[in-house]
FIRO-443830 format. One record per residue (C-alpha): residue number from 1; residue in three letters; x, y, z. Coordinates in steps of 0.5 Angstrom, whole numbers, padded with zeros to 4 digits, m for minus. Layout:
// residues N
+------+------+-------+-------+-------+
: resi : resn :    c1 :    c2 :    c3 :
+------+------+-------+-------+-------+
:  NUM :  ALA :     X :     Y :     Z :
...
+------+------+-------+-------+-------+
END
This chain:
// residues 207
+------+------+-------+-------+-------+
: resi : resn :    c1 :    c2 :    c3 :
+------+------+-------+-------+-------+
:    1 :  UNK :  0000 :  0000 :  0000 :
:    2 :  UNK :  0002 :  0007 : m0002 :
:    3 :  UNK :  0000 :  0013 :  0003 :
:    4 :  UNK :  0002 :  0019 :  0000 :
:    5 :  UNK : m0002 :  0016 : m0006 :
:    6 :  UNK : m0009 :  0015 : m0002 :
:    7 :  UNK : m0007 :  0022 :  0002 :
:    8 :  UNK : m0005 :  0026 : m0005 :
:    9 :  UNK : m0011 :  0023 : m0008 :
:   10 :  UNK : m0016 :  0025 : m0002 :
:   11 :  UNK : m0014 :  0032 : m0003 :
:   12 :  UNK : m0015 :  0032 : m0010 :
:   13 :  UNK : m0022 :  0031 : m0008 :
:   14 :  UNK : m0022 :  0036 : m0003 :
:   15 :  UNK : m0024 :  0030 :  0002 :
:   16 :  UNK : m0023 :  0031 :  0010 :
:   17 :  UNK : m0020 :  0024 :  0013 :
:   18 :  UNK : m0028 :  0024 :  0016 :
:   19 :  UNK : m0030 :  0025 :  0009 :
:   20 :  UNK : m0027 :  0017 :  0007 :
:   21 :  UNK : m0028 :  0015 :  0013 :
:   22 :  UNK : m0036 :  0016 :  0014 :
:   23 :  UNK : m0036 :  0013 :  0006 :
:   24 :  UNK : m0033 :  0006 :  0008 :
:   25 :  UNK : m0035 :  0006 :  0015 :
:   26 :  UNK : m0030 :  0007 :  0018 :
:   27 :  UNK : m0027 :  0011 :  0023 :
:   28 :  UNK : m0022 :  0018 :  0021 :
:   29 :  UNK : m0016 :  0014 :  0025 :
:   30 :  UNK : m0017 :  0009 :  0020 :
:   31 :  UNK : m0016 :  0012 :  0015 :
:   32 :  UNK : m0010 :  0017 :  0018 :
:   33 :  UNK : m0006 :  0010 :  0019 :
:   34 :  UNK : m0007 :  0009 :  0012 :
:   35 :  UNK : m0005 :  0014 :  0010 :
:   36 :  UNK :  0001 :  0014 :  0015 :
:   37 :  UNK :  0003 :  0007 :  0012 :
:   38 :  UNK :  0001 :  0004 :  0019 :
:   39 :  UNK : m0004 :  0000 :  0017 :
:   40 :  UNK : m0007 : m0003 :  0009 :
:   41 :  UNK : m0015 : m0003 :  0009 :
:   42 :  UNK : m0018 : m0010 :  0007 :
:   43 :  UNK : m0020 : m0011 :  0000 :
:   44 :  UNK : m0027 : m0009 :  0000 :
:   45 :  UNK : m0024 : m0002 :  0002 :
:   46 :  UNK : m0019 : m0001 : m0002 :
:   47 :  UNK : m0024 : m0003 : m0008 :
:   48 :  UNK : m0028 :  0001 : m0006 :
:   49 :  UNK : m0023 :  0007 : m0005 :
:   50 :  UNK : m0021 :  0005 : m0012 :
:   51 :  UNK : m0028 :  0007 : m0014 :
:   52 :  UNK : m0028 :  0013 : m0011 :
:   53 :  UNK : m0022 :  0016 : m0013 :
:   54 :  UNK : m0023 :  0013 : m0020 :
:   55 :  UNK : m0016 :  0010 : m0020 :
:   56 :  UNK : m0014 :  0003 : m0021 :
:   57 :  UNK : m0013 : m0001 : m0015 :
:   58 :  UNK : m0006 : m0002 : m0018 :
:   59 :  UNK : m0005 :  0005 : m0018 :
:   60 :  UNK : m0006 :  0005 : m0010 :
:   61 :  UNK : m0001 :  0000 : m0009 :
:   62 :  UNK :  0004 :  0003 : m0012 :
:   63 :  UNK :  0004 : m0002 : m0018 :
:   64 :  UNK :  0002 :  0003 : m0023 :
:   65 :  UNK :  0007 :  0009 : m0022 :
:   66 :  UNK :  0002 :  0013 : m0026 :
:   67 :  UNK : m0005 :  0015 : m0025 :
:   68 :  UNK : m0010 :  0011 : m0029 :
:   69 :  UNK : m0017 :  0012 : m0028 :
:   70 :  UNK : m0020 :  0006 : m0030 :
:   71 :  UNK : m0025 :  0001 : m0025 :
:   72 :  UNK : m0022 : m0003 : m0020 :
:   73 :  UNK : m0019 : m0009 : m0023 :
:   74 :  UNK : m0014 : m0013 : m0018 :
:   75 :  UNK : m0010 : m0019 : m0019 :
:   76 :  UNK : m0012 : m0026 : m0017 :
:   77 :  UNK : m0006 : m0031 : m0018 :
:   78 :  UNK : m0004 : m0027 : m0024 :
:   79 :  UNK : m0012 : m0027 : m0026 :
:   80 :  UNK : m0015 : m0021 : m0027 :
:   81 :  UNK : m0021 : m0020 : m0024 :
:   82 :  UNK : m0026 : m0015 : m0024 :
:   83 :  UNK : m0030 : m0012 : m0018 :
:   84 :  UNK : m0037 : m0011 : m0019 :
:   85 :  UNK : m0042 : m0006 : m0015 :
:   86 :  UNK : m0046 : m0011 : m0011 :
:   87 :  UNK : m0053 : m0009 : m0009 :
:   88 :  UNK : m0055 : m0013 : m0003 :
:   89 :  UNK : m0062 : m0013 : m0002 :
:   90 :  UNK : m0066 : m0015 : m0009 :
:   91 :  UNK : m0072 : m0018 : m0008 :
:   92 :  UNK : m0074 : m0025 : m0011 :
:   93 :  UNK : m0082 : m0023 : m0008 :
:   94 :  UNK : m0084 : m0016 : m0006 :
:   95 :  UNK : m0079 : m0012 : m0008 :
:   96 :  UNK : m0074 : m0008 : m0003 :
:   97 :  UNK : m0070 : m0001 : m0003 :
:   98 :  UNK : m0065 : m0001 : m0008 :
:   99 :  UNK : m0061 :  0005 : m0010 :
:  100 :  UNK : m0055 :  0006 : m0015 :
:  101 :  UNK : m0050 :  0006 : m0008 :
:  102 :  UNK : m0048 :  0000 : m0008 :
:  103 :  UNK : m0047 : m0003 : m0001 :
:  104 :  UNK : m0040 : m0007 : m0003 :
:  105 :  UNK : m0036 : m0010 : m0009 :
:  106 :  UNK : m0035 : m0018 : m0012 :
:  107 :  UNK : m0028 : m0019 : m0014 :
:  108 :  UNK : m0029 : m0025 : m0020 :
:  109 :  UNK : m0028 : m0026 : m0026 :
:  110 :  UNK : m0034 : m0031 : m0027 :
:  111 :  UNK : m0038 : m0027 : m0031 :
:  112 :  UNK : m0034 : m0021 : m0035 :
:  113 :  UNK : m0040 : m0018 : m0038 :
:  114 :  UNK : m0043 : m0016 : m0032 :
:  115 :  UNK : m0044 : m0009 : m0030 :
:  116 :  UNK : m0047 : m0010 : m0023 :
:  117 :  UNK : m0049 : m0015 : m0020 :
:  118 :  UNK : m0054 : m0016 : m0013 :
:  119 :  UNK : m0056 : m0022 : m0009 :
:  120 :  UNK : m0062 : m0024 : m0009 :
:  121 :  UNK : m0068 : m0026 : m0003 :
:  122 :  UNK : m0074 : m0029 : m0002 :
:  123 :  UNK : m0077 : m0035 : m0006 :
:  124 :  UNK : m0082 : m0032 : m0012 :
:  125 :  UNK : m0076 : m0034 : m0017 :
:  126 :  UNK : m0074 : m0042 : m0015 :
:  127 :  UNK : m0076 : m0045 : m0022 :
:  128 :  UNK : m0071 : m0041 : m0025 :
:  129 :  UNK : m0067 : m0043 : m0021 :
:  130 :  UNK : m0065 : m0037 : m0017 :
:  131 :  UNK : m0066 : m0038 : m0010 :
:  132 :  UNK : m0066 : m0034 : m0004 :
:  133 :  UNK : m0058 : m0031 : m0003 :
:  134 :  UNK : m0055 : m0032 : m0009 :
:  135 :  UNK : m0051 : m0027 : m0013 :
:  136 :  UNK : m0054 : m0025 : m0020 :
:  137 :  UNK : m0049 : m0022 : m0025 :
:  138 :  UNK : m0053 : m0017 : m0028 :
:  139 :  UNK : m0052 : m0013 : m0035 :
:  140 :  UNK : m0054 : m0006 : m0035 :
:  141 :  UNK : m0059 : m0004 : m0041 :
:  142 :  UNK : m0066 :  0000 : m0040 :
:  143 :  UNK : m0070 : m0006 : m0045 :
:  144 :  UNK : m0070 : m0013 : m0045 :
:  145 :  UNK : m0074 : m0017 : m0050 :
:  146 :  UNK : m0081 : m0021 : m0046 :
:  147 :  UNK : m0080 : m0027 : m0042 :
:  148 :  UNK : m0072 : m0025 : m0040 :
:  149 :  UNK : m0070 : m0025 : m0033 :
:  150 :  UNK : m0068 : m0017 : m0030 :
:  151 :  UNK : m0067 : m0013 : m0025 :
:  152 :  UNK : m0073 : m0007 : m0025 :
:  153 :  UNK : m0073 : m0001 : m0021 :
:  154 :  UNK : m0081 :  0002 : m0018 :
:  155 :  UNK : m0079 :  0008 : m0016 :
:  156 :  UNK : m0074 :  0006 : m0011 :
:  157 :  UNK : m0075 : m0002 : m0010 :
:  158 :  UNK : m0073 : m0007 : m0014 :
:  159 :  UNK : m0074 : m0014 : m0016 :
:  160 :  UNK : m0071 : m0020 : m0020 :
:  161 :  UNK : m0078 : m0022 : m0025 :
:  162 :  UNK : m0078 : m0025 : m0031 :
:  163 :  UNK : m0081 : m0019 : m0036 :
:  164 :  UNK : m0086 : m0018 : m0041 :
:  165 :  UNK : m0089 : m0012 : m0043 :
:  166 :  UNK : m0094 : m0010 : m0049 :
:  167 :  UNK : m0093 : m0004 : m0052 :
:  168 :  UNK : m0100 : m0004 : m0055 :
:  169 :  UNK : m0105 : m0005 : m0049 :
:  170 :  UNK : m0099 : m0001 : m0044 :
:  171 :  UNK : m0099 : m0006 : m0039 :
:  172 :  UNK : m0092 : m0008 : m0036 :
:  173 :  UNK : m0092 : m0015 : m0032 :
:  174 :  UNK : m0087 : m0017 : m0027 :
:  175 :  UNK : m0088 : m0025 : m0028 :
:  176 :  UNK : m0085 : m0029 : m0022 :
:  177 :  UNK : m0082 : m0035 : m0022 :
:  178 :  UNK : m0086 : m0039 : m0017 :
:  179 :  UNK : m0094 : m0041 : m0017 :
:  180 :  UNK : m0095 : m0039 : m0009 :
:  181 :  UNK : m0093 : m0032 : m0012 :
:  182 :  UNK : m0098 : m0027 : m0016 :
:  183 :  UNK : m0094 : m0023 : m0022 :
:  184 :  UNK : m0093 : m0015 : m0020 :
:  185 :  UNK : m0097 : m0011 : m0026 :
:  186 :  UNK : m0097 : m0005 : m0028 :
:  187 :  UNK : m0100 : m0001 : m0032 :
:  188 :  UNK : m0101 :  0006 : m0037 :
:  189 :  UNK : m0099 :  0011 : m0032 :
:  190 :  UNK : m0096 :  0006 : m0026 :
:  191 :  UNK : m0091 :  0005 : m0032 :
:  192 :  UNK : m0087 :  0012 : m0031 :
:  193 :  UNK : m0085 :  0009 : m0024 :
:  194 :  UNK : m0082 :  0003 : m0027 :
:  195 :  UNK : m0075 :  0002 : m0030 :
:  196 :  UNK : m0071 : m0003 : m0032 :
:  197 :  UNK : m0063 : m0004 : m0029 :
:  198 :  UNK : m0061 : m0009 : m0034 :
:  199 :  UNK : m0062 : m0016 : m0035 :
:  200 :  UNK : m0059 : m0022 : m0031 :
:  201 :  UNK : m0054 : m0026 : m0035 :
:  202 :  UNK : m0052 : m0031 : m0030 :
:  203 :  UNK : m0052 : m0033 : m0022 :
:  204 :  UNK : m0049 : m0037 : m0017 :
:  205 :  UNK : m0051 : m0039 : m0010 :
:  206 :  UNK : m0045 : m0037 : m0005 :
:  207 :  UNK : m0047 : m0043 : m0001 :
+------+------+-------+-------+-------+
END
């Protein structure tokens, strides 16, 4: 770890060692030893840390001489790896708050077309396979095509359905994967509170 580069960064920013801290969760004497070469911050934070300066994770090692602003990709074993935002709460039943801050950062490299990825909860999408704690890869873009399986936003919820929209009638419906569950509609103006995040490529279980 490079102190001087995490301290020359902060202040670039015009950011206070309690700025850092309250973003990562952290105490400022965290931060302060840092910077100071006293202590390194665990992975997730340096990823993080990454994200917020908007440099490489190799650039705050050291690794990297110059600044480079690039996404945090860090190195598993000589294997790049990406770190991809993490949205926790993502329901697969009613949906849960959801917010473009995400709550922390996967590093892998399972899935290099993701932009995101969340972790699922509850049960309504089990026929899919999706189950509840599961991480899904999702791939950012505002349509998907009926019957594909997206991560969509009602206002500030979200929820993992399979999606089918009929432009004609404009009715959006939500289809669960699940027959203990009923599937979410909207319709005519209920569809300006409805957005699409992007459509889920892939998924894993972390158990």
């Amino acid at each position: 770890m490079n102190g001087e580069v995490l301290r020359k960064e902060r202040k670039r920013l015009r950011l206070t060692q309690a700025d850092i801290g309250t973003r990562l969760g952290v105490s400022q004497q965290a931060v302060a030893k840092w910077e100071r070469d006293i202590a390194e911050p665990c992975q997730s934070d340096l990823i993080k840390l990454a994200n917020i300066y908007g440099v490489s994770v190799d650039y705050l090692l050291g690794i990297e001489k110059e600044r480079t602003e690039s996404g945090a990709v860090v190195l598993h074993d000589g294997v790049p790896h990406k770190a991809l935002p993490l949205l926790s709460d993502v329901a697969c039943g009613q949906p849960i708050y959801a917010e473009d801050n995400y709550d922390d950062y996967i590093v892998q490299n399972l899935e290099p077309n993701a932009d995101f990825c969340v972790v699922a909860k509850g049960d309504s999408m089990i026929n899919a396979r999706i189950y509840d704690g599961d991480i899904v890869f999702v791939r950012k873009q505002p349509m998907v095509n009926n019957g594909e399986i997206a991560v969509v936003a009602i206002d500030d919820t979200a929820t993992i359905k399979r999606v089918y929209y009929y432009e004609k009638e404009g009715r959006l419906v939500l289809m669960p994967e699940n027959p203990l569950h009923a599937p979410l509609v909207y319709m005519h103006n209920e569809l300006d509170h409805a957005r699409i995040l992007g459509k889920v490529i892939s998924f894993f279980s972390r158990t």
